[in-house]
N, C-alpha and C positions, 0 to 999 in steps of 0.2 A: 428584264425581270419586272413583271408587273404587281403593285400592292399597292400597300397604303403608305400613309407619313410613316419613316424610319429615322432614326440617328444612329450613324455608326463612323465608328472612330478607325483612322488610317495609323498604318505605319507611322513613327516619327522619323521623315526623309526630306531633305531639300523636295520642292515640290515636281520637280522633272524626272525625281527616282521613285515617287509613289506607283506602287504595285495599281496599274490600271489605268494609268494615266503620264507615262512616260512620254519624253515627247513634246506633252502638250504643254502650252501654255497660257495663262490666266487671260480673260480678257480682261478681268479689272481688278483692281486689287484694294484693299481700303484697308483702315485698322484702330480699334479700338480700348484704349484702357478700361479693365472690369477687373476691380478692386488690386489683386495683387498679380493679373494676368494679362499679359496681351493679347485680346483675340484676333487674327487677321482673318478676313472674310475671300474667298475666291470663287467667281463666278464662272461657269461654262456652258456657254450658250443658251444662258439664260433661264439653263433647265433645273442646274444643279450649285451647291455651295459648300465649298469644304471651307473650313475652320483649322486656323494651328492655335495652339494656345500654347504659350509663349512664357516663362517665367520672364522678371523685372530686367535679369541677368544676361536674358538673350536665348537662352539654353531652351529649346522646344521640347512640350513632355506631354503634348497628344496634340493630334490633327482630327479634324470631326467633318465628316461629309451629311451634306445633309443634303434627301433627296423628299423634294414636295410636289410630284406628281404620282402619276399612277400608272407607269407603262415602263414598259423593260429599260434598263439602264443598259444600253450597249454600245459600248468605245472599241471600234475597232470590232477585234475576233473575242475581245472580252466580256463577259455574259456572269454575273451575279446571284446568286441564291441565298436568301433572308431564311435563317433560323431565330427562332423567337426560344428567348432562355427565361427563367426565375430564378429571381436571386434573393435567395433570403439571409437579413443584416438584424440580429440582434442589438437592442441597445445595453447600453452598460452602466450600469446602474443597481446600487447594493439595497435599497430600502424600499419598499413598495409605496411607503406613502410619498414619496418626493416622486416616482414615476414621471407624474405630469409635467413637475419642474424640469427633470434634465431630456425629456422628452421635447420641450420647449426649446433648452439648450442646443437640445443634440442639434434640430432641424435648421436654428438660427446658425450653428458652428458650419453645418453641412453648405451653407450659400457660400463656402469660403474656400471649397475646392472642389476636388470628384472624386470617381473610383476609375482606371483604365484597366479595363478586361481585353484579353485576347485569347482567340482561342488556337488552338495546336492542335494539328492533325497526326494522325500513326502514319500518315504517307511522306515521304518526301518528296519533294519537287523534284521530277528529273531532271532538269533543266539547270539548277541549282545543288540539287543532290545536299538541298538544305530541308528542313521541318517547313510544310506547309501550313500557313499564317492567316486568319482571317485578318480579316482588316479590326484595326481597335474599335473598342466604343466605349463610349463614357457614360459614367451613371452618376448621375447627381439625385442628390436624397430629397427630390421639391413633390410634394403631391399629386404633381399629374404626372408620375414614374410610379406611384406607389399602386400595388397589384391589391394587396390584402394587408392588411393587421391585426396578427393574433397576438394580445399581451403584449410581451417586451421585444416578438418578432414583428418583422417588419417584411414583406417582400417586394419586390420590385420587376418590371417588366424591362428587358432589354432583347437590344435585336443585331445580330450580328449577321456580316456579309463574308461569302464565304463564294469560291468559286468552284462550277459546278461538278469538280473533279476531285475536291477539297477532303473528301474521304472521313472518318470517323473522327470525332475530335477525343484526343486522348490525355490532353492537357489542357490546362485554361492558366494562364498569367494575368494576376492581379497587383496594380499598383496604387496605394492610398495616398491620395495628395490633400487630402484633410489635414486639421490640424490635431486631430486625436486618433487613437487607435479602434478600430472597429474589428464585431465579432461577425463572423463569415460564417455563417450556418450550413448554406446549400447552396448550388448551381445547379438548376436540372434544364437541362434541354427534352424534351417529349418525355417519354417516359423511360425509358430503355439508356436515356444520356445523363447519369447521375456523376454529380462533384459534392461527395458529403465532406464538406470544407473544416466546419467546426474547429473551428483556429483564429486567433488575434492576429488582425493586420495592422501593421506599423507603422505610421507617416513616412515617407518618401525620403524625408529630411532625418529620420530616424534610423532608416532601412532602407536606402537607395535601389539594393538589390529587388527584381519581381520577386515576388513570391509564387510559386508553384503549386497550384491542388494538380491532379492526379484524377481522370475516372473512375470510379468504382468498377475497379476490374482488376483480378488477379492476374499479373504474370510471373512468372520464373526470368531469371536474369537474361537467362538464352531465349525467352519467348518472348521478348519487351519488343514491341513495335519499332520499327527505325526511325522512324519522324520524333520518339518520344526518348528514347537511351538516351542523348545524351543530356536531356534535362531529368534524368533518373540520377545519374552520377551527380549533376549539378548542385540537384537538392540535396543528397548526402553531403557533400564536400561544407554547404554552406551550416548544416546541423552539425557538422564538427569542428566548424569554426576554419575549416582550412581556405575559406570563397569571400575573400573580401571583409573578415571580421579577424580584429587583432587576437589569434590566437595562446591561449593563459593569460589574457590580461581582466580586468580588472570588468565582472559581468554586472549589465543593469538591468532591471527591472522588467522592461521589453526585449529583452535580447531572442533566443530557441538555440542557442549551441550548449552541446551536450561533452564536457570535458571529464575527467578524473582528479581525484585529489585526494591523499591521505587526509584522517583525523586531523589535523592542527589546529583546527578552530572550537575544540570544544573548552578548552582557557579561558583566562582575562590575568595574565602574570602583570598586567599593569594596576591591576586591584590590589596586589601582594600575593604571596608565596602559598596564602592558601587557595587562593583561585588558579595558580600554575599548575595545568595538567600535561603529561606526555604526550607527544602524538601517536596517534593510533595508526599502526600501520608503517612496518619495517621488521627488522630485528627482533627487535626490544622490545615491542607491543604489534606482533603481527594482527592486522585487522582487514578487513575489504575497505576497497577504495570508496568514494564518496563523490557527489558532484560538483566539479570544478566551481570555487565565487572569486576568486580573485580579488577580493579585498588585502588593503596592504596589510602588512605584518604589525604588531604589537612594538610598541617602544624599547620593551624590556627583551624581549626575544624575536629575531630575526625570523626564526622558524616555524612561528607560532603568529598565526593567521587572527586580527583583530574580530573583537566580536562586534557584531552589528548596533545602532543603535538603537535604541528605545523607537525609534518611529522609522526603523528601515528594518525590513523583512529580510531571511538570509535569502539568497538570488535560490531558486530555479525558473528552467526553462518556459517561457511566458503560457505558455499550453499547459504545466503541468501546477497551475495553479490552482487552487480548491474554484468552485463555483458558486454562484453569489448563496445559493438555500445551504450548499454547505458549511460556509465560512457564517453564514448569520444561525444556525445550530452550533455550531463551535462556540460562537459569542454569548448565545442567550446559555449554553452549560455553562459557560462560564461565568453569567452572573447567576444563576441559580446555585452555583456550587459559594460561591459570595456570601450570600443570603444564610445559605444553610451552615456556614461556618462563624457568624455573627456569634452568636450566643457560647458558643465554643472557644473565640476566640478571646471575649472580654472574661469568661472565665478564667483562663487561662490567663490573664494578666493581670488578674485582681488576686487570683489564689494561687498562682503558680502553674508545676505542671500537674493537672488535677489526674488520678487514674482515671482509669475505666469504666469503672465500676458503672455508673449510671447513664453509660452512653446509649440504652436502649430508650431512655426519654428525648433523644434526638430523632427517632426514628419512628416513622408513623405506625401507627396502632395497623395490623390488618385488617383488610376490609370487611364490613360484614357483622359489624357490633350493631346491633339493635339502638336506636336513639331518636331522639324528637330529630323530624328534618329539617329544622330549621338549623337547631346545633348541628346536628350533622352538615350540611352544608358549610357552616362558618369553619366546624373544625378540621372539615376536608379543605376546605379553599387555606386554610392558616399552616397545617402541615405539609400542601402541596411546597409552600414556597419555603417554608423556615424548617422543614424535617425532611429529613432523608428516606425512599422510598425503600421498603425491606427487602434487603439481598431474600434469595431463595434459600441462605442456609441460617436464616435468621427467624428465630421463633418466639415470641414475645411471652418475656417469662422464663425462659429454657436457661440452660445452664451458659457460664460464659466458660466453659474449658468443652474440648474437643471431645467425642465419646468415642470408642473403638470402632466401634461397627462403625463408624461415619469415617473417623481415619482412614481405615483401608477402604472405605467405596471410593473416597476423594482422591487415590491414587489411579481408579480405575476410571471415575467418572466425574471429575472436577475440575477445579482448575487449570491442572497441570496432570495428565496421564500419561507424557512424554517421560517419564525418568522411571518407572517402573520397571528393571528386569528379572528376569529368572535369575537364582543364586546358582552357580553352577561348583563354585567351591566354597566348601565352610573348613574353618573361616574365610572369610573375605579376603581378597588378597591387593593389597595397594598397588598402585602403579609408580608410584612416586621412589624416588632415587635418593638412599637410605642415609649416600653420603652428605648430602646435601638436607635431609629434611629428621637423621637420625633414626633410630627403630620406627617403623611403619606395621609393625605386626597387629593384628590385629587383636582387640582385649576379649573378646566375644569366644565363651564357651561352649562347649558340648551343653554343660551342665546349667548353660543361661537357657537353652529353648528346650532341653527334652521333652519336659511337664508338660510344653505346652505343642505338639506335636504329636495327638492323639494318636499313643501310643508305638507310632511309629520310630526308631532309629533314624536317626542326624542323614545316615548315607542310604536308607528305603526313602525317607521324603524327597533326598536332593534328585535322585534317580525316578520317583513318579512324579517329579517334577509340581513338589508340593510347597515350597520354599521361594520365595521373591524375595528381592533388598531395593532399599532406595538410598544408593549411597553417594553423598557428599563429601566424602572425607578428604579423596583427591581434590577436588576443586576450590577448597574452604582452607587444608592445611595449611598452606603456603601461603597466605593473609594474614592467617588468624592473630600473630603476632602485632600487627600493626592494625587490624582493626579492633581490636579489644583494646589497644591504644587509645582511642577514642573516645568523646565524652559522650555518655550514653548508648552505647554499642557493646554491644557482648554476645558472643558466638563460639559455637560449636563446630568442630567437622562432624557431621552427623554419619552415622548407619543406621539403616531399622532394617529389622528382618520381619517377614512377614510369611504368615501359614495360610494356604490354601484350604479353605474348608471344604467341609461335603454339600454344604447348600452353594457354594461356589464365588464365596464372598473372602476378601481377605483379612486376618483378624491380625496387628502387630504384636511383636512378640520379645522384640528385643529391640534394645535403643543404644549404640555404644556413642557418647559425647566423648572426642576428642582435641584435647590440646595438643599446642607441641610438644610439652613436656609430662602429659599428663592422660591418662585414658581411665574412664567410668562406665559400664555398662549398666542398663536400667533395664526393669522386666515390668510386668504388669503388677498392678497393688495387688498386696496381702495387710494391710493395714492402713491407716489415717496420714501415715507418714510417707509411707511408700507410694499412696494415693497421688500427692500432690509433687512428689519428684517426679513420675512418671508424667503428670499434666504436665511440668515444667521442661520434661524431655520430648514429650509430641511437640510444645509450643515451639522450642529449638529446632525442632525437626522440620516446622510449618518456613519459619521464617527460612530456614535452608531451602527449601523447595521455590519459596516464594523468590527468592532471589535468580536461583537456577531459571524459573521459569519466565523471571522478564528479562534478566540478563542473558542469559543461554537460548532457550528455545523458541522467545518472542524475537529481541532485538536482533540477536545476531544472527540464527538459522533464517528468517525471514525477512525482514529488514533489513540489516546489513549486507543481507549474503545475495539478496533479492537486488539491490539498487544497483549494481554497476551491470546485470545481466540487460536491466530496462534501460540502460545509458550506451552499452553496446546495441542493443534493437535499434535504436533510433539513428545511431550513427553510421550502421554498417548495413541495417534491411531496409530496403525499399517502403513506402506506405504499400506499394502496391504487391509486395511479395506477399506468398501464400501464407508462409509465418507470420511475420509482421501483423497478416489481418488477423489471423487468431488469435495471436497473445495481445492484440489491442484492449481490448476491455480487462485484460487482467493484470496490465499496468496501469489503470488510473488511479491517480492519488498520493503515487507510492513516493513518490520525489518530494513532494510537498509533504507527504504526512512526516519523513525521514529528516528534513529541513526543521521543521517544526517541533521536532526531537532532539533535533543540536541545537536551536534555540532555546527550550527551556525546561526538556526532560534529562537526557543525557549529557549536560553542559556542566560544568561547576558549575557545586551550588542548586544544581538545576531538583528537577521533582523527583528524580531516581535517588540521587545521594540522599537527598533527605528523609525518603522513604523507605531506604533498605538497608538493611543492618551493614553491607561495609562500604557503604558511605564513599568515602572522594575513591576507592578502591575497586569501585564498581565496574567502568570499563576495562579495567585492567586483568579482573574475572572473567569477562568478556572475552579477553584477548588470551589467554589461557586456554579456555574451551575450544578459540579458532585453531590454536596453534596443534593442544597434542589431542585434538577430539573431533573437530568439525569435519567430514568428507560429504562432497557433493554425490559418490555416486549411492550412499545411504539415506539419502533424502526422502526417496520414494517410500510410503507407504508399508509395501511387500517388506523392502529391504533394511529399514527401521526396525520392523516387528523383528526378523529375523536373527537381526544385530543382539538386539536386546532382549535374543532367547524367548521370546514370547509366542513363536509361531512355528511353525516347521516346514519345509514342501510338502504339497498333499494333492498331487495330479487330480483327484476325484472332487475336490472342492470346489465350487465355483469360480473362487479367486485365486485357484493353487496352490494356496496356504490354508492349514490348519490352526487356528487358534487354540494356546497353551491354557487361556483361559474362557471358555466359552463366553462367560456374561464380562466381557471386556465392552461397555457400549463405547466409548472412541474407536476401538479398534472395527469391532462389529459393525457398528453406523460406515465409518469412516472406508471400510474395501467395500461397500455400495458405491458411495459416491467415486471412487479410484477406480474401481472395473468401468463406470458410465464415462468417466473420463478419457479412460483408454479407448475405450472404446467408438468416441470419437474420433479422441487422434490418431486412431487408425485408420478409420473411413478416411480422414481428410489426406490424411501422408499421402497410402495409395493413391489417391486422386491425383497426385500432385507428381508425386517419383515412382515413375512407373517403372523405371529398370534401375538395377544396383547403382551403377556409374552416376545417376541423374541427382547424389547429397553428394560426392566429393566433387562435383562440375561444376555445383553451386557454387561461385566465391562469391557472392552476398552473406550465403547460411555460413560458408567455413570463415571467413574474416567473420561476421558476427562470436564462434563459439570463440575462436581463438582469440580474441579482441574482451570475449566477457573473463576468460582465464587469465591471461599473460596481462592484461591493466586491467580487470576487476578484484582477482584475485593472486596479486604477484605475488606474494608472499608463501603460494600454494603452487605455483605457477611449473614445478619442476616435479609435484609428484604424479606418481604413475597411478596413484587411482582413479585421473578424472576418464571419466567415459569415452569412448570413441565415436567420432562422427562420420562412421562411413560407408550406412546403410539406414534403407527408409527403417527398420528393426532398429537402430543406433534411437534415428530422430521423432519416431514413438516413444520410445523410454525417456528421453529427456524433455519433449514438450509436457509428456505427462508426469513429468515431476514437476515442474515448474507449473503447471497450473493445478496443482492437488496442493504445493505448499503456497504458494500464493490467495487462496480461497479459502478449501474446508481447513487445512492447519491452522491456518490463521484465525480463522474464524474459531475451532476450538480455543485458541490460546488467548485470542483479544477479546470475543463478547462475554467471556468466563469470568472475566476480571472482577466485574461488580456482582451479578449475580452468584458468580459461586466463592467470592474473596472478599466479601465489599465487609461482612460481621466481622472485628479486628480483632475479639476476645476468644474468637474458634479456632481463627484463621491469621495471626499476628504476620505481618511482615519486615517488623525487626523487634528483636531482641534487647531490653537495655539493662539488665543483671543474668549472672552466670547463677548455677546452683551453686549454694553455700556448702561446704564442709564444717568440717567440726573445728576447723583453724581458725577459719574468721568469723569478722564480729558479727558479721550478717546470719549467722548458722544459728544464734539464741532469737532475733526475730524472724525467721524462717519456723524454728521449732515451737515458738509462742503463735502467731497466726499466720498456718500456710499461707492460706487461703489471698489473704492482704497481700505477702510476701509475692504470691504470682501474679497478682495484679499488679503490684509494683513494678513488676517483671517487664511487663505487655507495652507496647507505648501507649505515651498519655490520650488523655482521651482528644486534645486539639490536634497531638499527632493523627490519632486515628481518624479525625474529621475532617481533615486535611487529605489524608490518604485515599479516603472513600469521595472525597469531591472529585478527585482527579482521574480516577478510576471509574467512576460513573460516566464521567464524560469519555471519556475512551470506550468505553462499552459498548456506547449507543451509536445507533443506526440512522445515519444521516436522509432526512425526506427525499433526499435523488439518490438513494445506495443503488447500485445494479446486481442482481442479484444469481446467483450458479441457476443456469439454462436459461436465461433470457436476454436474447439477442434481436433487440427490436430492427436494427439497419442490417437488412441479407444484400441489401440489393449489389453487394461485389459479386456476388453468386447467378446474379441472374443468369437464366442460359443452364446453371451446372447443378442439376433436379440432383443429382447424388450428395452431395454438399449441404443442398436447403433439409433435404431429408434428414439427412445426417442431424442438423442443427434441431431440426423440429423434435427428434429420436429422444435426443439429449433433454430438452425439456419437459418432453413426457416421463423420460426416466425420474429428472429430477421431484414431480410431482407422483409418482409410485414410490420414489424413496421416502417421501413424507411419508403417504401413509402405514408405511411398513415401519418408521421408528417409531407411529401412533401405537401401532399394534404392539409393539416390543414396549413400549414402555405399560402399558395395560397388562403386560405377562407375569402375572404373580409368580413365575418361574424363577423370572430374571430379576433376583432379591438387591441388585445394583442401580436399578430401573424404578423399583415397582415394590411398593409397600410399606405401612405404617409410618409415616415421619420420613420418607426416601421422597426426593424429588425426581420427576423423570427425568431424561437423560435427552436432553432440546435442543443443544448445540450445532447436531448437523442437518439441525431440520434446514431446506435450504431457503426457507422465505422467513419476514421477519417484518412485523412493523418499525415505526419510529420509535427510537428510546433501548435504554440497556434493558432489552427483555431476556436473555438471553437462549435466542436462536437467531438463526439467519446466516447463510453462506454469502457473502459480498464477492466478486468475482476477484476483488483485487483487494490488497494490502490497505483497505483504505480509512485506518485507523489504527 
């Protein structure tokens, strides 16, 4: 083979078994210490020089051949061909101003070991009827290696030897003999040979095992090259901990095994009794599984998993950690939410718990007041930092109690539009077990909604399907007892019924607050008195939703229900299966973000209990919903609406369903995005399973489903409504559920939170007094000043400030979000023009759904959307800047 100066690294073999040079023997042999390695030098005939490099130990962990002429290397019948790769090495590094410093460091650390790459071929050796092997080569990180430097990448030139029969390379083995971990960006060899790496390498000493990338190339399990299966299997076996890692013990910080584990760690029973929470997931609190840390247990309880400490992170998998722009946006919301609770909070401890009332002077003026610029500037730069920016249902000036007309849009178009159904019997009728929870009838009259049911009879409205309810009552009754126990908590089981009008807006009509021992229904005011119990029953009504909707339909439908699906992917699918690539991007984040949630949202103590009317009882709500409410195969879109009455089959529609409510914008927006969805994952299945037999043949996809049911969801594990997987029909319906709720749901339910929840006196999200009767003492300051008395009501204003900093930050849209239709890396695809297509389709759809929600929210029709004091309906638009603007689809769960 003729060229230029190469370095390329051999097998590590006694030197009379290296692949090229059996046989022979050294003419001379010499050997040098270089810092903590042996190099031995071997010369052949003068022409050529291989290197072992030798740890202190003895143990050899690469050989390096070095050839310094220019004409063919031929031993024998042996004959060589140089492919030249790039390899780009990310630094790692959280601040941009220090860049230069550990740029400095990194280079000084890198004189102190290499990187040994190899590449794998799809052929095997017939000879051996083993994976055809380039020869090693090593990459050291010294300046005349480095190709290019963009920012905090880095790339590098290397050259591998490969013989002339060596066939496609379908794997590449990388092993880091540095003393830190390094980020692996790419491998490309020409253009057509892509290794999109994007993964943390380990030190040697850390991770003995090679690590494995994979070609950008889809196979099916029966299509996987021979030279490459069984490093397919390999790297599964070592992602679930069963290859050389002590499986269930105890994960660190660098680790990628992906295990299972109940709730147990959201406690601190070594705090005391008030910090002892249940574990989540069994019996007694059925929940989805969680990812395995193996931290030891708690002092006081065996069973109950310690919590981390103050400067240790809970473990996930070293890949599914936030990224450095996201992690320093997380940081700076979190001192901006600091700042902006300062003055809130030394109120709050010089005067108590101060109400409500004046929290619109926390909140910046809207933009747009006429003023000298210079003021203008100072008192924009002073509110950016120490005021909170105006949620969208926040008006300066405006009333702090909730208006009707705004009530029922905010069911259809707010925060939470998931819990709205058609009433289909009046009264209401409980689900709960009478012997156990006593009369569950319901208090709710004919004679409560007539008046307000233009003209229509109780059984013409339920029959033209004019009637909705948003009921809590099952969810909330079984608490209510021990969270009205509580200091500062006080709670209803709510029902509201609500009437369909002829402009197509929903007006509430009736409100029944439920105790255990105790039932009140509320109607709209006809007086001064009945004005401010009716605010004080929307506000009960708010905080019941608002609970449902982060306990119910955020955490657990999405979040909880989502993590052990992405803990099965990784364990059971290939990188390189056809699945796998597609729900790639609509897994990031999700591990980390759900980590980050049992550290210090859903923990004791943590921002949920604090935030939501039942308080340490919140999971436990949670677990309730999964047990007599949650089924995976009503997830999808179609099958939600239908559930909850809201839609009907309608073969002549677009989407096949008829909407109950035309101006539904979650629903209306939301089967745009769910048809482009499907619509993909149909193009791609076909491609992929062309006959019936080609989804149950799979045992990558069937151990995946069965592996996300029977250990993600044991608890569930035995009922018969989960889906079947045994037709490419099966595995369109389910990938396109899973990427409709991992995206646009999510993205309804999480970027809602500040923009349509963030004003605490509309939209309260816990409750801390009941309505007075004529019994107690509170019923003579209730009748002296409502008004006070509902603010009393509301939490304090440090609560609310507190609320809205947390919620803000969750909101907002991180500088590297990826967002629904943009899939910047095809290159698995290259070669399969139906696939790129497909992808391209989808993104163009995505940017016609924009403008068509533009156009809907412009439609003075559509009175939910569009008009006087109504904010349009922005949630599924699918792009979004930085910050809680509220729109933007994220691909993934990833906040």
């Amino acid at each position: 083979m003729a060229g230029t100066k190469i370095v390329m690294v051999m097998n590590c073999m006694p030197h009379n078994k290296i692949h090229g040079f059996q046989g022979r023997t050294p003419l001379s042999l010499s050997h040098s210490i270089k810092e903590h390695k042996l190099v031995y030098s071997w010369s052949i005939n003068g022409k050529s020089n291989m290197k072992f490099i030798v740890n202190q130990k003895g143990k050899q962990i690469a050989s390096q051949t070095i050839i310094e002429h220019e004409e063919t290397v031929d031993h024998g019948d042996i004959s060589n061909t140089k492919l030249t790769a790039l390899v780009a090495v990310r630094n790692n590094d959280d601040k941009a101003f220090v860049n230069n410093f550990l740029s400095t460091f990194m280079s000084q650390n890198h004189s102190r070991g290499c990187v040994v790459l190899q590449l794998v071929s799809t052929k095997l050796d017939p000879r051996s009827m083993e994976p055809k092997l380039s020869l090693e080569t090593v990459l050291e990180f010294s300046k005349d290696r480095k190709f290019e430097n963009k920012g905090r990448t880095k790339t590098y030139k290397v050259e591998f030897i490969v013989d002339p029969d060596f066939g496609v390379p379908g794997a590449i083995t990388v092993v880091n003999y540095y003393d830190n971990e390094l980020f692996l960006e790419s491998i490309n060899i020409r253009q057509s040979i892509c290794f999109t790496c994007k993964s943390w390498v380990q030190p040697n000493r850390l991770h003995p095992d090679k690590r494995i990338f994979f070609v950008n190339k889809v196979y099916l399990p029966c299509g996987t090259p021979n030279g490459i299966k069984e490093l397919r299997e390999r790297e599964l076996k070592q992602l679930r901990g069963d290859y050389g890692s002590g499986k269930g013990r105890m994960k660190s910080s660098w680790d990628r095994i992906y295990e299972y584990d109940v709730y147990n760690d959201l406690g601190d029973p070594d705090k005391g009794n008030d910090y002892a929470r249940p574990t989540l997931g069994g019996q007694d609190n059925p929940h989805p599984t969680r990812c395995h840390t193996g931290r030891p247990p708690t002092k006081s309880d065996s069973k109950a998993e310690s919590r981390p400490s103050k400067s240790e992170l809970i473990y996930v998998p070293r890949d599914e950690e936030f990224e450095d722009v996201k992690r320093q946006n997380i940081n700076q919301g979190k001192l901006i939410a600091l700042l902006r609770n300062l003055v809130p909070a030394l109120t709050d401890k010089i005067m108590g718990s101060e109400d409500i009332s004046n929290i619109d002077s926390f909140i910046q003026e809207p933009k747009g007041r006429s003023e000298p610029k210079s003021l203008l500037n100072l008192r924009v730069a002073m509110e950016e930092i120490f005021k909170f920016e105006p949620p969208k249902i926040f008006s300066s000036g405006g009333s702090h109690f909730l208006l009707d007309d705004e009530f029922g849009r905010q069911v259809l178009a707010g925060i939470n539009p998931l819990s709205i159904e058609r009433l289909k019997v009046f009264p209401p009728v409980s689900k709960l077990d009478p012997s156990i929870y006593g009369s569950v009838e319901s208090a709710l009259k004919e004679e409560h909604i007539i008046g307000h049911i233009e003209g229509m009879s109780v059984q013409q409205a339920l029959e033209e399907n004019k009637l909705f309810i948003l009921d809590y009552h099952d969810i909330y009754l079984p608490f209510l007892d021990r969270v009205n126990a509580l200091d500062e908590r006080k709670a209803y089981a709510t029902t509201t019924i609500f009437f369909l009008t002829k402009i197509g807006t929903l007006k509430p009509i009736a409100i029944q607050l439920a105790l255990p021992t105790d039932k009140q229904v509320l109607t709209p005011a006809v007086d001064e008195t009945s004005k401010w119990l009716w605010q004080l029953g929307k506000a009960h009504v708010c905080a019941n939703d608002a609970g449902v909707h982060t306990l119910v339909h955020h955490w657990l439908r999405i979040h909880a229900c989502m993590e052990p699906l992405i803990i099965a992917a990784h364990r059971q699918l290939s990188v390189m299966h056809p699945v796998f690539k597609l729900l790639h991007p609509h897994m990031r984040y999700t591990l980390k973000t759900n980590a980050t949630a049992r550290e210090v949202l859903v923990n004791a103590d943590g921002s949920i209990e604090k935030n939501y009317t039942p308080g340490r009882y919140c999971m436990q709500i949670t677990c309730a919903a999964y047990k007599d409410w949650w089924r995976f195969d009503m997830e999808g879109l179609p099958a939600d609406l239908k559930r909850r009455g809201l839609a009907v089959p309608d073969a002549t529609r677009p989407h096949g369903i008829r909407l109950l409510i035309e101006d539904y914008p979650y629903a209306a927006d939301g089967l745009l995005i769910w048809s482009s969805i499907e619509k993909l994952v149909r193009t791609y299945v076909n491609h992929y399973y062309k006959d019936l037999n080609a989804i149950s043949s799979d045992n990558e996809l069937q151990s995946w489903y069965k592996e996300f049911i029977n250990m993600g969801h044991p608890d569930h594990k035995n009922a018969t409504w989960w889906p079947k997987l045994n037709t490419p029909e099966d595995l369109i319906s389910l990938l396109t559920t899973i990427i409709w709720t991992v995206s646009a749901q999510h993205a309804v339910l999480n970027f809602s939170q500040y923009p349509y929840g963030g004003y605490v006196p509309i939209r309260p999200q816990l409750m801390r007094k009941l309505i007075p009767n004529e019994e107690v003492p509170d019923h003579a300051a209730f009748v002296k000043d409502p008004q006070r008395y509902f603010l009393s009501s509301l939490p304090s204003l440090f609560q609310a400030t507190k609320f809205m900093a947390v919620i803000n930050i969750g909101s907002a849209h991180s500088p590297d979000e990826e967002y629904i239709g943009h899939r910047n890396d095809k290159t698995s695809w290259l070669g399969e023009s139906e696939i790129i297509d497909a992808f391209n389709q989808f993104s163009n759809d995505m940017k016609d759904i924009e403008k068509e929600i533009d156009r809907r929210n412009a439609d003075p029709k559509l009175r939910n959307r569009c008009g006087h004091g109504v904010s349009p309906y922005e949630l599924l638009i699918p792009s979004s800047g930085c910050g809680a603007t509220g729109r933007g689809v994220p691909n993934s769960a990833t906040a």
